[in-house]
C-alpha positions as CSV (number, residue, x, y, z in Angstrom):
1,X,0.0,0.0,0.0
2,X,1.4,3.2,-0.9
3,X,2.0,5.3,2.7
4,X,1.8,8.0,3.4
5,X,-1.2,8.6,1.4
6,X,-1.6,12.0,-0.6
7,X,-3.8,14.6,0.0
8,X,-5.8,13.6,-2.7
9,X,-6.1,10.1,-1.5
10,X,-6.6,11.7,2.3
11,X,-9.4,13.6,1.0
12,X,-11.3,11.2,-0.9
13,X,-10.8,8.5,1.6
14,X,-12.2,10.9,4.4
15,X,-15.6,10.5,6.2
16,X,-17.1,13.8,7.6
17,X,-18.4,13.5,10.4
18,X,-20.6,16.3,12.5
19,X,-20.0,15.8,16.5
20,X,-22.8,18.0,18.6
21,X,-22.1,16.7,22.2
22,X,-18.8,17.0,23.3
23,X,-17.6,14.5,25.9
24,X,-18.9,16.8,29.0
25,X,-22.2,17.3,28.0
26,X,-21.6,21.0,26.4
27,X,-23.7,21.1,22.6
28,X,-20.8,22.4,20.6
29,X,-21.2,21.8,16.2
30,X,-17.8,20.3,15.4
31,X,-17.3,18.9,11.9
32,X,-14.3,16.0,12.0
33,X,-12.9,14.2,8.9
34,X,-11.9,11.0,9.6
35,X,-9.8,8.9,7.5
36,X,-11.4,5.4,6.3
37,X,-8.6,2.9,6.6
38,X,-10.8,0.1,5.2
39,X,-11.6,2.2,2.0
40,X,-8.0,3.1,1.3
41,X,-6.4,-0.3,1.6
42,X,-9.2,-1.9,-0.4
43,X,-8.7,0.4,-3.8
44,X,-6.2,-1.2,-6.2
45,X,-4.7,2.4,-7.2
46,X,-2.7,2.8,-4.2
47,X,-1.4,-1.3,-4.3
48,X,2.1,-1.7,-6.4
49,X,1.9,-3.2,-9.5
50,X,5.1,-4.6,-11.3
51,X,4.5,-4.3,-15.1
52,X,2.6,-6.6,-17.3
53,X,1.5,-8.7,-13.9
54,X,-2.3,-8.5,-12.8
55,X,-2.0,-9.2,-9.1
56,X,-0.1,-6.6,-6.5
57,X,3.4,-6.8,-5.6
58,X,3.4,-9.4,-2.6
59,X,5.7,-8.1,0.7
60,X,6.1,-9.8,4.2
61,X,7.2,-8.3,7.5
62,X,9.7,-10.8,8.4
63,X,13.7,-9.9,7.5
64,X,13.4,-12.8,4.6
65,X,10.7,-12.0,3.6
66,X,10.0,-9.4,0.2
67,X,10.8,-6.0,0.8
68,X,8.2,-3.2,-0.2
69,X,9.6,-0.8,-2.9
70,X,10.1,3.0,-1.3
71,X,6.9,4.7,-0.4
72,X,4.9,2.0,0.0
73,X,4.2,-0.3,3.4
74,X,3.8,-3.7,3.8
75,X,0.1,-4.7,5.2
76,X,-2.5,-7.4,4.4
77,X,-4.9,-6.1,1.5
78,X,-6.5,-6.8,-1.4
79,X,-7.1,-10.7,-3.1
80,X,-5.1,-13.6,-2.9
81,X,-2.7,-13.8,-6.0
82,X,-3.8,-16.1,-8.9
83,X,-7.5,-14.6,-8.7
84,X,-7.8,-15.7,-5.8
85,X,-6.8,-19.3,-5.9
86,X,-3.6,-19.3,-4.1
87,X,-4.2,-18.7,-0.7
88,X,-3.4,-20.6,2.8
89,X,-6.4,-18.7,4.5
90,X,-8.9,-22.3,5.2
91,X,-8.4,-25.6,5.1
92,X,-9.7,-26.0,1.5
93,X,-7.6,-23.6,0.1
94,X,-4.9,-24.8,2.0
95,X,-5.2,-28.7,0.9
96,X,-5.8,-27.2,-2.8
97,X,-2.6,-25.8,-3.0
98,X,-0.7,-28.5,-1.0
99,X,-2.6,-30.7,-4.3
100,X,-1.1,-28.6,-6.9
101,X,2.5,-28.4,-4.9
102,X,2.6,-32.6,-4.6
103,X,1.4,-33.0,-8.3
104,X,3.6,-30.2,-9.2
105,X,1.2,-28.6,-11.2
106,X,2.6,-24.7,-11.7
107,X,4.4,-25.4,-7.8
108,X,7.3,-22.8,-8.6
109,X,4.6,-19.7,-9.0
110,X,3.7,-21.1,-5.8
111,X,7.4,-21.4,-4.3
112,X,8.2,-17.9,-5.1
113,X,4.9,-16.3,-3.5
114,X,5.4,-17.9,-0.7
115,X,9.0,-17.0,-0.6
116,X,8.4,-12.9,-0.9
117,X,5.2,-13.2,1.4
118,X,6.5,-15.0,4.3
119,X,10.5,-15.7,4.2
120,X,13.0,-18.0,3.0
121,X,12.7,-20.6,5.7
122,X,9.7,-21.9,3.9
123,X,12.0,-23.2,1.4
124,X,12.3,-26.3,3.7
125,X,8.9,-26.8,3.8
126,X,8.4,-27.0,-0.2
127,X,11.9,-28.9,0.0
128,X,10.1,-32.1,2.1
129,X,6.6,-31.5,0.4
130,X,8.6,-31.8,-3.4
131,X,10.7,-34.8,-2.1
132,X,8.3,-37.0,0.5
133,X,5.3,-36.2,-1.4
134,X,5.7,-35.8,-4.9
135,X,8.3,-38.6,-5.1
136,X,8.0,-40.8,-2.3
137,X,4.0,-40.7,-1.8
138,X,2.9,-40.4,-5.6
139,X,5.1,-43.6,-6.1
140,X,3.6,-45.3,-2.8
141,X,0.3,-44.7,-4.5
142,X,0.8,-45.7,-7.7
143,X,2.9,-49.2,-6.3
144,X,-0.1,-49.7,-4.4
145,X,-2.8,-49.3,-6.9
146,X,-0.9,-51.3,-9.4
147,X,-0.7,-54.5,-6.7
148,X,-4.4,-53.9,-6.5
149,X,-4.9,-54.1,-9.8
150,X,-2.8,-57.1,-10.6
151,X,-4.7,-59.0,-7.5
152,X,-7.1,-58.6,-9.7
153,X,-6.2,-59.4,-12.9
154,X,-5.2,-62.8,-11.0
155,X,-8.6,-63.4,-9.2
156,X,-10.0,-62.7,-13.3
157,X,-7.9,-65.5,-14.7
158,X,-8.3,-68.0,-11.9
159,X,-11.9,-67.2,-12.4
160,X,-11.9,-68.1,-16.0
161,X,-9.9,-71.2,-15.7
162,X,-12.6,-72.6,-13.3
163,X,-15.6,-71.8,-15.3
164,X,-13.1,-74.0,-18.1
């Protein structure tokens, strides 16, 4: 988000509000503006966009993590990346992409988000999903199914040669 906001921005973000009780009782007419956080962090204008790329400039607050360019601050706004796809927020979402990282289907897109959004000590994590899941589990499942299927294929044939 780009911070500190100009006075543009600070005036079209603004909510005027007209106070005619003060906190003692006295009936004063007092017109306050007050800046609408929500409003401001929510319009794309003020997110940074890297050219040619439809989704905002992801940014963590760790040391590791991706640095926001100058003039901008690092907070949690806007859609998850990938139209919303990519995202660790519920379970579902969650298990979707842990899908798409042990099939590696498009998994470095989702290496290098999570690297700029929340640090490089994540790498270990996609380093023991990539090699226990994708290799190790993916080839458990496909050993077992193919013992399944060739117990079987046996019953099958020792079924025909009885009916012979």
């Amino acid at each position: 988000i780009q911070w500190p906001p100009t006075n543009a921005s600070l005036e079209e973000h603004s909510i005027e509000k007209n106070i005619t009780v003060d906190n003692n009782g006295t009936i004063v007419n007092e017109t306050v503006f007050e800046f609408d956080w929500k409003s401001y962090i929510q319009d794309t204008r003020y997110h940074y966009f890297l050219e040619g790329v439809l989704d905002a400039l992801l940014c963590g607050n760790s040391s590791d993590a991706g640095q926001c360019p100058e003039g901008y601050m690092c907070v949690k706004a806007g859609r998850n990346p990938n139209y919303g796809y990519t995202s660790f927020d519920t379970f579902s979402w969650a298990f979707l992409s842990l899908f798409r990282l042990m099939t590696q289907d498009f998994w470095e897109n989702l290496y290098q988000l999570t690297l700029r959004a929340a640090g490089k000590t994540y790498m270990i994590f996609f380093v023991l999903v990539i090699f226990l899941g994708s290799f190790y589990l993916i080839n458990l499942i496909l050993a077992v199914v193919a013992m399944a299927y060739e117990e079987q294929n046996q019953a099958t044939l020792e079924e025909a040669e009885q009916k012979e």
